[in-house]
N, C-alpha and C positions, 0 to 999 in steps of 0.2 A: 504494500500500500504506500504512494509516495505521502508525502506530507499535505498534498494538496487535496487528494483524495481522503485524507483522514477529517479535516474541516469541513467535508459538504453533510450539506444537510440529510439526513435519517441512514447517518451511515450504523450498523448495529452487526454486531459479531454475536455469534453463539455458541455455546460450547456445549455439549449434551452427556451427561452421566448419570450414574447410578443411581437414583432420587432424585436429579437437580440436574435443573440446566440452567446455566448463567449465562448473562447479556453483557454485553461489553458495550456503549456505547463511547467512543473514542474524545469524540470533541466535545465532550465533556468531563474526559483525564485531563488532571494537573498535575499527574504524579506525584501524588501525597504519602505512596507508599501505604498505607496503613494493613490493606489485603496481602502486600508480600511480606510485610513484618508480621503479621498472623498467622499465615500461613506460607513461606520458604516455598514448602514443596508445592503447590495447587498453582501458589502465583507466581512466573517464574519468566521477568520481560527481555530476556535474551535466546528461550526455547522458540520454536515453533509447532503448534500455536502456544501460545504463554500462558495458557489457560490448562489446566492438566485437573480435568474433574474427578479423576479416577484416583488422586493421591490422598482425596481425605473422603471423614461422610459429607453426606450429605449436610447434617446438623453444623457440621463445623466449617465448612464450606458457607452457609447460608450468616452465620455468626461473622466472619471475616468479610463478606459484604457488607452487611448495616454499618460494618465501622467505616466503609469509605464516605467521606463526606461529600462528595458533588453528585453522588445517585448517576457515577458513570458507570456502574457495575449494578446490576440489580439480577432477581432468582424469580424464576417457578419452579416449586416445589414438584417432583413428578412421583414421589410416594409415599404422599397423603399425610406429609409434615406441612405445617402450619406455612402460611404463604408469607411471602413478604410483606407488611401492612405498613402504609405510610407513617413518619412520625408524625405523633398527635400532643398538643398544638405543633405545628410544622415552627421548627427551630432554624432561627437565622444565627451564625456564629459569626461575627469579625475577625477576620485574621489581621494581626500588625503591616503594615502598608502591604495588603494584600487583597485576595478577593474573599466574599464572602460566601460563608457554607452553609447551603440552603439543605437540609431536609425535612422534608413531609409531604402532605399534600401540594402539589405543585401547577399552577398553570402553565402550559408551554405558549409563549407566544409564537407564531408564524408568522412575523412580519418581520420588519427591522427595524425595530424598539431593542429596547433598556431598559430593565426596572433595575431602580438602587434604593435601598433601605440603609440608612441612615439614624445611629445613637449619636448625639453630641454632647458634650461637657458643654458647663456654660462657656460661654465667652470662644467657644470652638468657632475659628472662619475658614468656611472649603468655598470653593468656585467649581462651578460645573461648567464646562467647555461646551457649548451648544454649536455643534456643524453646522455647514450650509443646507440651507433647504431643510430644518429640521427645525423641533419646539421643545418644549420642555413642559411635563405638567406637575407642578410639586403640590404636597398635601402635607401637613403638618401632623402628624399623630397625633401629636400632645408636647405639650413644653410651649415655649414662648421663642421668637426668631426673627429675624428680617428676611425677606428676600426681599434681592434687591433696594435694599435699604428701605422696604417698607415694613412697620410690624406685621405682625401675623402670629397667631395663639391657635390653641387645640383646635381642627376643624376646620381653621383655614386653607383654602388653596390658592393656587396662582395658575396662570398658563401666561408663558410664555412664549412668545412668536419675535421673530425680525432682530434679536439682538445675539450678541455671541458667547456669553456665559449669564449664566446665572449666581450670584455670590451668595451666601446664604450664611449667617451668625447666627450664633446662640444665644439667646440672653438665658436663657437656663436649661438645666438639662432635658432636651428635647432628641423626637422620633420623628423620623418623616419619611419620605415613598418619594421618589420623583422617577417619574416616566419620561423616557428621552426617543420621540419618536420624529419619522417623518412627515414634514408636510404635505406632500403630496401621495396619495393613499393609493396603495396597486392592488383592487381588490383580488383574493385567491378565492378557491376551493366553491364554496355556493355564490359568492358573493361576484363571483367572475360575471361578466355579462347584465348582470342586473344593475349596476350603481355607473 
C-alpha cells in the first residue's frame, strides 16, 4: 500500500481468526502503539500482514483493541463473546501539543469539515487558522470567552465567514466545539442531484 493509498477514504483491512476478526482502518493510525505493547505477538508492524489473529484468544485480542485510542482498530466478535460497544459517555482525551483521542459513540463526517473540542484554562488564547473559501462555527459549552474579541458565555455561538482566523480567550475555565467547514457545499450520497 503506498502512503497515498493508505489516506483515501474507506480504506479498511481485515484480519479473520478464531472468534474474532479485527478491522484495521489505516488513516486513522497514529501509531500510538498501545495494541503492540499489549500484545508483541498478535500486533507485529514489520510482519506481513501485521495482524496475526491466531497468536492470542480471542478475549485478549479484543482487550488490546479498546486500549487503542483513535478506534483505528476495532472487532466482531465471531464466537459469541461480547461485541465491541462504544465508550459511554464517549471520552475526549487531550494529548500535550497533540491530537485529540476520541472514543465512543462517534459521528463520521463525509465532507470536509473539522470538529475541535476544546478545555481552556482561564486567561488560555488559541487562534484558529480559517482557509480560503471556508467558515468556522464555534459554540461555547460553558465557561465564559471572547471570540473575536467579542464576549460570549455558556450557549453562545458565533459563525464565522470572510475572515482568516478566529482568536478565541478564556476568561475562565471554558468548553467549546468549533466546526471548521467549507463554504461552498458539494452535496454527496442522497443529497446529490436534489440541492
Amino acid at each position: 500500500m503506498t502512503t497515498e493509498q493508505r489516506y483515501e477514504p474507506d480504506v479498511l483491512k481485515q484480519y479473520e481468526g478464531p472468534g474474532i476478526t479485527v478491522h484495521w482502518e489505516p488513516k486513522l493510525c497514529i501509531h500510538v502503539s498501545n495494541c503492540i505493547r499489549a500484545l508483541p505477538g498478535v500486533f507485529k508492524p514489520d510482519a506481513r500482514p501485521w495482524v496475526n489473529v491466531e497468536a492470542a484468544s480471542a478475549d485478549e485480542i479484543a482487550a488490546a483493541i479498546e486500549s487503542c485510542p483513535t478506534g483505528a482498530l476495532s472487532y466482531l466478535r465471531t464466537d459469541g463473546g461480547p461485541q465491541e460497544a462504544p465508550e459511554s459517555p464517549t471520552k475526549v482525551e487531550p494529548r500535550p501539543n497533540g491530537p485529540l483521542f476520541v472514543r465512543g459513540d462517534i459521528v463520521k463526517i463525509h465532507q470536509n469539515a473539522s470538529v475541535h473540542v476544546a478545555s481552556l484554562e482561564p486567561g488560555a488564547d488559541v487562534t484558529h487558522q480559517i482557509g480560503e473559501d471556508r467558515g468556522v462555527y464555534a459554540y461555547l459549552i460553558e465557561g465564559a470567552a471572547t471570540f473575536a474579541d467579542q464576549d460570549v458565555a455558556t450557549g453562545d455561538a458565533a459563525k464565522v465567514t470572510e475572515q482568516r482566523e478566529l482568536r478565541i480567550r478564556a476568561r475562565e475555565q471554558s468548553e467549546l466545539i468549533l466546526v471548521d467547514v467549507p463554504m461552498q457545499f458539494e452535496p454527496v450520497g442522497i443529497w446529490r442531484g436534489r440541492i
